[in-house]
N, C-alpha and C positions, 0 to 999 in steps of 0.2 A: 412274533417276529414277522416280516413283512418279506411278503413272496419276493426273490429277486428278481423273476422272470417279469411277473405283473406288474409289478413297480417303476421299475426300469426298463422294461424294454421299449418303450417309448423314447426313450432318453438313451439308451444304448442303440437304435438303430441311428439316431440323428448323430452319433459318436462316427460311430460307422459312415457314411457318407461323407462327414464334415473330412475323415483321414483319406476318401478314395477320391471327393474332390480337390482335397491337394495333393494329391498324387498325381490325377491327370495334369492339373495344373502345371506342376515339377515339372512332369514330361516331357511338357512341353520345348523342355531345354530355353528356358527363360532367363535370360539374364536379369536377377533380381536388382544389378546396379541402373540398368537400363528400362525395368520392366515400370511400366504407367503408375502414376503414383494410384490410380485407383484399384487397378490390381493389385498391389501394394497392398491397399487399407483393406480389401477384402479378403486378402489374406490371412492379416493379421487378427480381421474381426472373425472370420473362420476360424481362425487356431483356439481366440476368444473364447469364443463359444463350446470348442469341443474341450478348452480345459475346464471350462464352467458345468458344463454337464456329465464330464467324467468325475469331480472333484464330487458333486452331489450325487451323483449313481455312488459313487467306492464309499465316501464318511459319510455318507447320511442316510442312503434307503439300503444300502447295504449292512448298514452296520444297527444292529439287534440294541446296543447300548444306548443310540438316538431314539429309536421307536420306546424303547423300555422307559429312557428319562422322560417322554409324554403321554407315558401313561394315565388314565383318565384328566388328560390335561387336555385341551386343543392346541393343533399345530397345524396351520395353515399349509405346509411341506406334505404333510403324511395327510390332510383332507383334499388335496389336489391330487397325489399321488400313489398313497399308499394302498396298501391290499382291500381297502372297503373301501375307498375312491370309485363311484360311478365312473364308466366310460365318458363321458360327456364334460367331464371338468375343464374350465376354461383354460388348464396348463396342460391336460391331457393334448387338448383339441388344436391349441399351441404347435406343441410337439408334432403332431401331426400335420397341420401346416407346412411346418420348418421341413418336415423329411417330405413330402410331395414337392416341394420347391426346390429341395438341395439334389433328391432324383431324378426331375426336371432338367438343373442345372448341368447334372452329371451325364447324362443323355447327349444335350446337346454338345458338349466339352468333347465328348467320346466322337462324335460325329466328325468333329471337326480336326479333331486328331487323326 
């Protein structure tokens, strides 16, 4: 079965950020009828994403039944991801990106709030 911490926490920290950057967002007491249509879409592309990677964190590297049905199979999901996943995989590395960026973003939002 596939560690959940190891697997996911790449993908669980970018969860993480993607709900406290819109939260400060919220905060901000933003009229969403009013609010820019690009804050808008980046909104929206945020919520995206943090349903995209919660949906694959819970049914897929969480769950014992995905890893077990590829067994001695390849699965591109579980060789980017999973528990014998080198650190360096180009979705790891991703993921990494994504949360220095979204921390970035989160920093300055906080500032400006």
């Amino acid at each position: 079965m596939a560690d959940p911490v190891g697997a996911g926490a790449g993908i669980v920290g970018v969860i993480g950020l993607a709900i406290q950057v819109t939260q400060v967002v919220v905060q901000f007491g933003m009229d969403w009828k009013k609010a820019p249509d690009d804050v808008k879409a980046f909104m929206a592309e945020l919520g995206a994403l943090k349903t995209v990677l919660s949906e694959t964190n819970t049914n897929i590297l969480l769950n014992a039944d995905f890893e077990a049905a590829f067994q001695d199979q390849p699965s591109v999901l579980l060789s980017q991801l999973g528990t014998s996943a080198p650190s360096t995989t180009d979705t790891k590395q991703l993921l990494a990106i994504c949360e220095r960026e979204l921390e970035s973003l989160l920093k300055e939002l906080k500032k400006r709030g």
